[in-house]
C-alpha positions in Angstrom: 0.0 0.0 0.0 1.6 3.2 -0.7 2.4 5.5 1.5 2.8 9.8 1.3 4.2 11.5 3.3 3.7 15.2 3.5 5.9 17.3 5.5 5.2 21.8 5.5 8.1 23.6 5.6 8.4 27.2 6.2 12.4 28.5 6.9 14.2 25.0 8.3 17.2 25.0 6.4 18.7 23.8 9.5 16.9 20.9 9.8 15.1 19.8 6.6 17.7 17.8 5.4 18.1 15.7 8.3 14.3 15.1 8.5 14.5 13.8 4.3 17.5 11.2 5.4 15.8 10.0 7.6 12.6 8.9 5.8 14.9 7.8 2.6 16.2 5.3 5.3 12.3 3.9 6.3 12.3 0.3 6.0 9.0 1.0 4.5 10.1 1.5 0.6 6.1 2.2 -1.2 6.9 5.9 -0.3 6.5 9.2 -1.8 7.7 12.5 -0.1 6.0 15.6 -0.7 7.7 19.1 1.2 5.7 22.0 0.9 7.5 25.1 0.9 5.5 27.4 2.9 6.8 30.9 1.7 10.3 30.1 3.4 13.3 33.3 3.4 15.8 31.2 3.8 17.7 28.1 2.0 14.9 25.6 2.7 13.1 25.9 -0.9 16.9 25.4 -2.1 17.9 22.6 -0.4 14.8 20.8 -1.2 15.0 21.0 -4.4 18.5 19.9 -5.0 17.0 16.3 -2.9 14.2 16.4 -5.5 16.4 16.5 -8.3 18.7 13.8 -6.5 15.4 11.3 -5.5 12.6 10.3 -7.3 10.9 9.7 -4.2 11.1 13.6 -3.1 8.4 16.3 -4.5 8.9 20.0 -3.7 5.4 22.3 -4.1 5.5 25.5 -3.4 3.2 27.5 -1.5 2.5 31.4 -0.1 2.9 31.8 3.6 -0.2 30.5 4.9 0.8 28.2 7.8 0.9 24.4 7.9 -2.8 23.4 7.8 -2.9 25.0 3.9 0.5 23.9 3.5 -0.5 20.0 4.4 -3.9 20.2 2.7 -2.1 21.3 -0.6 0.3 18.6 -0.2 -2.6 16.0 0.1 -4.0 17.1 -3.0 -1.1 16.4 -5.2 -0.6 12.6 -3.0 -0.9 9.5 -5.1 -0.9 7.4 -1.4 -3.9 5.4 -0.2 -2.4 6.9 3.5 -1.4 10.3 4.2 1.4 10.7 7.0 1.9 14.3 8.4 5.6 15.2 10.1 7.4 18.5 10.9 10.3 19.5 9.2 11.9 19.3 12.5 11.7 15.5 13.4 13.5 12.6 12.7 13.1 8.9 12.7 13.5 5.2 13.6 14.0 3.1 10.7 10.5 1.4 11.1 8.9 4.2 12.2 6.7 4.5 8.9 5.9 0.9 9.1 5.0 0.9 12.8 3.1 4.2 12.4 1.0 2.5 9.6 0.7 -1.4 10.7 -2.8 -0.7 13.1 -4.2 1.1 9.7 -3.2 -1.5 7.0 -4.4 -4.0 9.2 -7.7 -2.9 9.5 -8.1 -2.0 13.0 -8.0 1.7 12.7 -8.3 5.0 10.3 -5.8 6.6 11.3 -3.0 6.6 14.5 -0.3 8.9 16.0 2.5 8.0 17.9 3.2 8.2 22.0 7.3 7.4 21.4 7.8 10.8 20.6 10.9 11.5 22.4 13.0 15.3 22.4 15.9 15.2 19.6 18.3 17.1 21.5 17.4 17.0 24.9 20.8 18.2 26.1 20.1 22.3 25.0 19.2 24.1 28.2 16.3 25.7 26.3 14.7 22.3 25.3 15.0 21.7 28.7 13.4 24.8 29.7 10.9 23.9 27.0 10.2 20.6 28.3 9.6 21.7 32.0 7.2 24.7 30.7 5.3 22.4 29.0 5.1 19.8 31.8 5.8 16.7 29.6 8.0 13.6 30.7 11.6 14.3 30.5 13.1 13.5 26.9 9.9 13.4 25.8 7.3 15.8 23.9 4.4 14.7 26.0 3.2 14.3 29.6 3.6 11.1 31.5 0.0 8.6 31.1 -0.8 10.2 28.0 -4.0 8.7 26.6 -3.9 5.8 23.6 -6.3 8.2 21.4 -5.4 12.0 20.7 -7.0 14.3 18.1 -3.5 15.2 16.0 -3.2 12.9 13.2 0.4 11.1 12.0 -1.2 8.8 9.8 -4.9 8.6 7.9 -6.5 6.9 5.0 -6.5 9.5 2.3 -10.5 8.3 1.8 -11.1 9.7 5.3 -9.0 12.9 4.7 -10.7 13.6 1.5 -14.2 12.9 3.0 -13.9 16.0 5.2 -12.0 18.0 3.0 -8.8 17.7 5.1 -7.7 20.3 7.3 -9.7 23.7 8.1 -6.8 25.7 6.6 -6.4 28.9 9.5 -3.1 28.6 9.6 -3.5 28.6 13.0 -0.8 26.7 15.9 -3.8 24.1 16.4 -4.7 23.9 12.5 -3.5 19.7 13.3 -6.4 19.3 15.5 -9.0 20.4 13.3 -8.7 16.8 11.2 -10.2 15.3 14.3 -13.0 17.8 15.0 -14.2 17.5 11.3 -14.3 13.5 11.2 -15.6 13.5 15.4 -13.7 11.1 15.5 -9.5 10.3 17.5 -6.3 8.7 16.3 -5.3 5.7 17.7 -1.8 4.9 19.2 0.1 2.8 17.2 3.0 1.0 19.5 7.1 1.3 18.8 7.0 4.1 16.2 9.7 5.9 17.9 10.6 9.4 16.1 12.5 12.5 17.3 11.2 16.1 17.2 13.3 19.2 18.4 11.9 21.7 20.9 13.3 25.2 20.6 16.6 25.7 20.8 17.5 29.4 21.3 15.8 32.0 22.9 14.9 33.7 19.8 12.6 30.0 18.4 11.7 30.3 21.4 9.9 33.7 21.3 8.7 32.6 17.7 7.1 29.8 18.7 5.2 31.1 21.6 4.4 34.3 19.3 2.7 31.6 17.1 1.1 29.5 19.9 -0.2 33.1 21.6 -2.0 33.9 18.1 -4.2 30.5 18.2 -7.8 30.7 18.8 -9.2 30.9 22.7 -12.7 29.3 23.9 -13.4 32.7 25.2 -12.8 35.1 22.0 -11.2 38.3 22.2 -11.8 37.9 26.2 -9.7 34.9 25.5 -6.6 36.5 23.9 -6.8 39.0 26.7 -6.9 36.9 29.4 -3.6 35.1 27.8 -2.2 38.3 27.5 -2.2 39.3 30.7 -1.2 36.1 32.0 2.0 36.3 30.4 2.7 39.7 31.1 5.7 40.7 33.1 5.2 40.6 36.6 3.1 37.3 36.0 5.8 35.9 33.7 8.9 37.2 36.0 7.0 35.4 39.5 6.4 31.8 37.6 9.7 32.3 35.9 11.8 32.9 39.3 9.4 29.5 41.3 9.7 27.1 38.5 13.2 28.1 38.2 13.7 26.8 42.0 11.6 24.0 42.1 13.2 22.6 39.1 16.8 24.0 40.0 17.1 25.3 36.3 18.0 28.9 36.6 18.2 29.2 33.0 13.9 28.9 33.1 13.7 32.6 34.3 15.4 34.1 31.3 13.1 31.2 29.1 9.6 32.6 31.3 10.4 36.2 30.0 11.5 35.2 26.3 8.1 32.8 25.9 5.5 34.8 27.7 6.6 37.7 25.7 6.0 35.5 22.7 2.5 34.9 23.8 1.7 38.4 25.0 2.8 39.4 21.3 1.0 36.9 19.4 -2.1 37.5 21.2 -1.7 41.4 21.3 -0.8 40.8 17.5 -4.1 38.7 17.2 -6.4 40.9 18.2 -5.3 44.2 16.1 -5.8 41.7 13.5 -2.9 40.4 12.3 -1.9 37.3 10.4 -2.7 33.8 12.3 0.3 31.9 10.6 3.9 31.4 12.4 
C-alpha cells in the first residue's frame, strides 16, 4: 500500500535535510515525499529541491505563507498514497517508524494513528530543557507522562477519510492539526514502537517565535480569550512563575526562558487581536 508522506516547511534550512535522510532510510520503501514550501526566506526551498532533483521519491510544491494546515492540505491534494502521513520538518526517525506508524491502519483496526514514542531530539540544549519543563511533559519526551492511547493530532490517515472532510480547516493557526479530528468526530489511535524524534526550541529567539505563534491561536473565550492570555503572560506574572519554576526545578536558565516565551504569547495574542496574520 503506498504511503505519502507530507511534511510543511516554512524557513528549516537547518533541519530539513536531516528530516529527508531520515525517511529515505524507512524500511518501508512504497513511499513518496511531498515538502511543501510554505513561503520560506531562507535556504529551505533550495535545499529541497536539490533532494528532489537527486530522488525520485522527493516532490517540492511551493506554496504562499499560509501556515501548515494550507501547507499539508495542498500537499494531500497532489498525494498518489492510499495513506497520508503528516511530520514537521523538524523530526526525525527510527528506521521502522513509517511501518509501525501505519501497521494498526493497514491491518484494519484503525483509520488513522499517531504515535506516543515521541521523544525530544536534542534534549541536552538548556532551552529544550526549559521547553520541556514549561510544557510539563515527561523528561526526553514531547508529552506528559499517562498520556492517553487516542489524541486528536493525526500522523497517519487513509486519504479516503481525509478527502471525506475536505482535510484540514486551513487557518493557519498553531492548532490547525487538531482540526482533522473535530471535522471526522472522530481520535487517532496509538500505534505501538513508532519511535521518532522532534526538536523543541533551541535558542531564545525560536523560542519567542514559537510562543508568538502559539499566543496567536484561537481561545474558547474570543477576544476575552486572547486578553486573558495576555495578561497572564505579562511581566510581573511571567517574572514570579519564571523565578518559582526556576527553584523547584533547580534550572536557573527557566527565568530568562519565562520572559522570552510569555513575551512571545503576550505578542501573538496582542498581534491577534489588532488583526494580524494567524500563521507562524
Amino acid at each position: 500500500m503506498k504511503i505519502s508522506v507530507i511534511i510543511p516547511s516554512f524557513n528549516e534550512e537547518n533541519s530539513i535535510g536531516e528530516c529527508l535522510e531520515s525517511l529515505l532510510k524507512q524500511t518501508y520503501k512504497d513511499l513518496e515525499i511531498i515538502v511543501i514550501d510554505d513561503g520560506s526566506t531562507d535556504k529551505t526551498k533550495s535545499l529541497v529541491a536539490q533532494y528532489s532533483k537527486e530522488n525520485p521519491k522527493i516532490t517540492l510544491l511551493k506554496a504562499d505563507h499560509k501556515g501548515p494546515g494550507p501547507a499539508r492540505n495542498l500537499g494531500a491534494s497532489h498525494s498518489s498514497g492510499k495513506i497520508l502521513v503528516f511530520v514537521d520538518s523538524d523530526m526525525t526517525f527510527e528506521p521502522d517508524f513509517i511501518k509501525k506508524l501505519v501497521d494498526p491502519i493497514v491491518a484494519g483496526n484503525t483509520k488513522g494513528t499517531f504515535s506516543k514514542e515521541e521523544y525530544v531530539a536534542k534534549p541536552e540544549n538548556v532551552w529544550s530543557k526549559c521547553w520541556t519543563i514549561n510544557e510539563g511533559w515527561e523528561e526526553d519526551k514531547r508529552h506528559p507522562k499517562n498520556y492517553p492511547n487516542k489524541q486528536k493530532v493525526f500522523r497517519a490517515i487513509l486519504k479516503s477519510e481525509f478527502d471525506k472532510v475536505g482535510g484540514f480547516t486551513p487557518t493557519g493557526e498553531y492548532t490547525d492539526d487538531w482540526t482533522l479530528s473535530e471535522k471526522l468526530g472522530y481520535l487517532a489511535d496509538s500505534a505501538p514502537a513508532a519511535v521518532f524524534y522532534h526538536k523543541n526550541p533551541e535558542s531564545l529567539a525560536e523560542v519567542f517565535n514559537q510562543a508568538k505563534w502559539i499566543g496567536k491561536r484561537k481561545y474558547k473565550l474570543g477576544a476575552l480569550g486572547k486578553i486573558i492570555a495576555a495578561v497572564r503572560a505579562s511581566l510581573p506574572i511571567s517574572a514570579v512563575v519564571g523565578i518559582w519554576k526556576s527553584v523547584v526545578h533547580n534550572q536557573p536558565a527557566f527565568f530568562v526562558f519565562k520572559l522570552a516565551y510569555d513575551f512571545g504569547v503576550f505578542s501573538g495574542a496582542i498581534s491577534s487581536l489588532l488583526g494580524g496574520s494567524s500563521a507562524k
